[in-house]
C-alpha positions, 0 to 999 in steps of 0.5 A, a space after each residue: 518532441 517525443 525524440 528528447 524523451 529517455 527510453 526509459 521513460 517511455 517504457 513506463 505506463 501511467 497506472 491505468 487506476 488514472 481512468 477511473 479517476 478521469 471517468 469519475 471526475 467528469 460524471 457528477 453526482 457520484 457515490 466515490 468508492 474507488 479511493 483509497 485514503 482515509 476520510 478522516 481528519 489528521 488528528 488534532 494533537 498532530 496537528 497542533 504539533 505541526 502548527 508549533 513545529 511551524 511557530 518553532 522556526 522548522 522551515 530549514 533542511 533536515 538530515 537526509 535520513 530525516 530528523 532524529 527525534 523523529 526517527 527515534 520516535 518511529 523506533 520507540 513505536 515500532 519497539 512497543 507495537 511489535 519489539 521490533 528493534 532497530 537503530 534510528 541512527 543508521 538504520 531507518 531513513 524518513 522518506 516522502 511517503 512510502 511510495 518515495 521509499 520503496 522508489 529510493 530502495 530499488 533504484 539502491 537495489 536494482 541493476 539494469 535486467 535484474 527483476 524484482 517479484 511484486 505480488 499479483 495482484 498487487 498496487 501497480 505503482 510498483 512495475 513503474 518503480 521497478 522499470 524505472 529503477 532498470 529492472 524488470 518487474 515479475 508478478 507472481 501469483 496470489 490465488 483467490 482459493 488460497 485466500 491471496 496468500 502466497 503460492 510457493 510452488 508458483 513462486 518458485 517457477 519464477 526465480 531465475 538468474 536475474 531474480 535480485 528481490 521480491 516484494 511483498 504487502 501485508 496487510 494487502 492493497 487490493 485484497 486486504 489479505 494478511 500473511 501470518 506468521 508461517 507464510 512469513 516464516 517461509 518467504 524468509 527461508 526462501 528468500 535466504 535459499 534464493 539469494 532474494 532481498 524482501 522489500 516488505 510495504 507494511 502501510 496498512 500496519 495499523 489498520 488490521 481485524 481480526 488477525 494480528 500484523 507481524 512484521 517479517 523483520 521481527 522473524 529474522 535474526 540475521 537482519 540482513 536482508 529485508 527493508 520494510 517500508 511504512 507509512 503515516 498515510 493511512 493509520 494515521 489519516 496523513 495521506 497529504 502530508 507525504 511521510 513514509 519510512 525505510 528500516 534495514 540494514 544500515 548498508 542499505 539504508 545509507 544509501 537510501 539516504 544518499 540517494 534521497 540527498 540528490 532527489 529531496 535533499 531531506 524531507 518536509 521538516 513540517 511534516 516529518 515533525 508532525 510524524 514524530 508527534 503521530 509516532 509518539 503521541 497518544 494511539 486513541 485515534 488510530 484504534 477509533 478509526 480501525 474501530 470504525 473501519 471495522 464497522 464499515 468493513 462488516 456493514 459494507 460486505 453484508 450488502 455486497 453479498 446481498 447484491 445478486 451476483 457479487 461474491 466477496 469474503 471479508 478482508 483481514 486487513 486494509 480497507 478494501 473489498 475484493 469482490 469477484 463479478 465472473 458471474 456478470 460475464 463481463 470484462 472488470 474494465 467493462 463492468 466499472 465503466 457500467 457502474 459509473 456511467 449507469 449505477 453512479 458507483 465508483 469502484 477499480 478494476 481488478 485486472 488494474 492490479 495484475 492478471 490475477 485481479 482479471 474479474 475482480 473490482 476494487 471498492 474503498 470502504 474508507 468512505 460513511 456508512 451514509 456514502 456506502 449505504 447509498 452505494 449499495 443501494 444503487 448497486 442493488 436496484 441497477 446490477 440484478 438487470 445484468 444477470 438476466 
C-alpha cells in the first residue's frame, strides 16, 4: 500500500519522544515524569463558563478566525499582561491549539525548498511541521555554556538563499531557558537585516520565575514580521481542550484564517468560549499554579543535583529540568531505556530534541512533590551503581 502514500508524508517522522511513551505504558508501577501537561484540573470558573456556553446553544460554527469576544478578550489580556497591542478583528486568528497555529503559519509561509531555523534543541514537532509545509527545517544551536541562549555567530552561518523564517520558544521546551530583552532586541535586527520572519511559540508565557516574559512583538515598532503563537494548555491547565492562537500582521493572519477554513472550518465553540473566560477571568489560578511550579522547581533540582552524576541548573521558565548525564558515559537513548526498565523513572532523551540535547534527558516537574519525591529516591538508590 506504501505506493498510494505522498512522498511527503513519508519524508516525515513520528517524534521519536513516541517510544518513551510506548516503553512506558507497557511498564507498570511507574513514577511518569516524561509529561509535559499540567497536573492540575482546568479551573473551575472556566469550566462552568464552558458548561454554560453549552446550555447557551454554542454547538454551531464559528468565525474562521474564532469567535470575536474571545479574541477580544485574548487582546484585553495580553494588552494589561505585557501592552502588547494588536487588533482582534484582523489581527489574530484562534487556532486548535498552538501546535495547529504554528501548522497553519508555515504552511502560509513556507515554499517548497525554503528552510525554516527551529532552535536545537528545540520541541521536535516543529521539523514534521516544517517538512510538511515543503521546507527544510535548519537547526541552530542553543549552547548549554551559554545557558541555551541563542549563539549569533552560529546562527549566522547558517542563513542562505533559502532561509525564509526562524523559529524561536521562550520560555523554552526542554531547557526552561528565557531570552531577555537584549537576546530579543538583536534577533529582531537580524531578522530585519536577513530578510527572516520570526515565528515566536510563547506557550509557557505564564509560567516564569525569576525573570520576566517579554513578547518580542512588544519590541518591534514596525510589526511587520513577527507571528507569535500561544496557547491555554499549559497556563491555564487546557492541554485537552486544544486552543492556541496566532497574532500578527493582518496580511498574515488572513491567511491563516483562510486556511484554517479548509482544515477546521473554525475551532471548537466549547472550547474557544471556555477560552475567552480563561483570558478574561480571574488570574488567581494561574499564579497559584506558577506558584507551585516554583516549589516543585526548587524541591526537585535540589534532589537531581543530590543524585551522583547528574549536573543541572535551575530553569527560568517552563516546567522542565534539563539535566546533563555525560558523566554516566552513556548514549541519553540508552540511559532512558535504563531508568525505565531498572529505576521505574520516566524521563525524555535529550538527543529527541536535536543534536545539542546529545547527553542530556528531559524530566517533567509538572507532577506532586509525592511523585517527584518518589522519583528521586529511586534515582538515588539505583544511579550511583552506574559510575562505579
Amino acid at each position: 500500500m506504501s505506493k498510494y502514500l505522498s512522498s511527503r508524508i513519508q519524508t516525515i517522522q513520528l517524534s521519536p519522544i513516541r517510544e518513551t511513551f510506548e516503553m512506558a505504558s507497557v511498564t507498570p508501577g511507574l513514577v511518569r515524569l516524561e509529561v509535559g501537561q499540567p497536573d492540575f484540573p482546568t479551573p473551575d470558573h472556566i469550566l462552568e463558563g464552558a458548561r454554560n456556553a453549552l446550555l447557551q446553544g454554542h454547538i454551531g460554527y464559528s468565525s474562521c478566525s474564532g469567535l470575536m469576544e474571545t479574541r477580544s478578550a485574548l487582546a484585553e489580556r495580553l494588552k494589561e499582561d505585557y501592552n502588547f497591542i494588536f487588533d482582534p478583528e484582523t489581527e489574530v486568528v484562534i487556532c486548535n491549539g498552538a501546535s495547529a497555529a504554528i501548522y497553519l503559519t508555515l504552511r502560509v509561509l513556507v515554499n517548497p525548498g525554503e528552510e525554516v531555523l527551529r532552535p536545537d534543541p528545540g520541541w521536535a514537532q516543529y521539523d514534521g511541521i516544517i517538512q510538511d509545509a515543503g521546507g527544510t527545517p535548519v537547526l541552530y544551536p542553543l549552547v548549554p555554556e551559554d545557558g541555551f541562549t541563542i549563539n549569533f555567530e552560529s546562527l549566522t552561518k547558517l542563513i542562505s538563499k533559502k532561509s525564509k523564517a526562524i523559529i524561536i520558544n521562550t520560555p523554552s521546551n526542554p531547557t526552561g531557558g528565557v531570552l531577555d530583552k537584549d537576546q530579543l532586541e538583536k534577533l529582531i535586527n537580524f531578522a530585519r537585516e536577513k530578510d527572516l520572519i520570526i515565528i515566536s511559540d510563547e506557550a509557557y508565557d505564564k509560567i516564569i520565575f525569576e525573570k520576566e516574559h517579554i513578547p518580542i512583538a512588544t519590541l518591534d515598532k514596525s510589526g511587520d514580521r513577527i507571528i507569535t503563537v500561544g496557547s491555554c494548555s499549559k497556563n491555564y491547565a487546557m492541554c485537552g481542550w486544544r486552543i492556541g492562537y496566532a497574532v500578527g500582521p493582518a496580511e498574515i493572519i488572513t491567511q491563516v484564517s483562510k486556511l484554517q477554513s479548509l482544515v477546521n472550518i473554525c475551532p471548537n465553540q466549547v472550547a474557544d468560549k471556555a477560552a475567552e473566560i480563561a483570558f478574561s477571568g480571574p488570574q488567581e489560578p494561574v499564579s497559584k499554579m506558577r506558584e507551585e511550579y516554583l516549589e516543585r522547581r526548587d524541591f526537585f533540582i535540589k534532589g537531581l543535583m543530590e543524585v551522583p552524576g547528574y549536573n543541572c541548573s535551575k530553569p527560568d521558565g517552563a516546567f522542565y529540568a534539563f539535566v546533563d548525564i555525560s558523566d554516566f558515559k552513556m548514549d541519553d537513548w540508552d540511559f532512558t531505556r535504563f531508568l525505565i526498565n531498572d529505576v521505574g523513572v520516566t524521563c525524555i532523551p535529550g538527543s529527541s530534541f536535536g543534536e545539542m540535547g546529545s547527553g542530556f534527558v528531559r524530566f517533567s516537574f509538572a507532577s506532586s512533590l509525592e511523585n517527584l519525591s518518589e522519583g528521586l529516591r529511586r534515582m538515588k538508590l539505583h544511579l550511583p551503581g552506574l559510575l562505579s
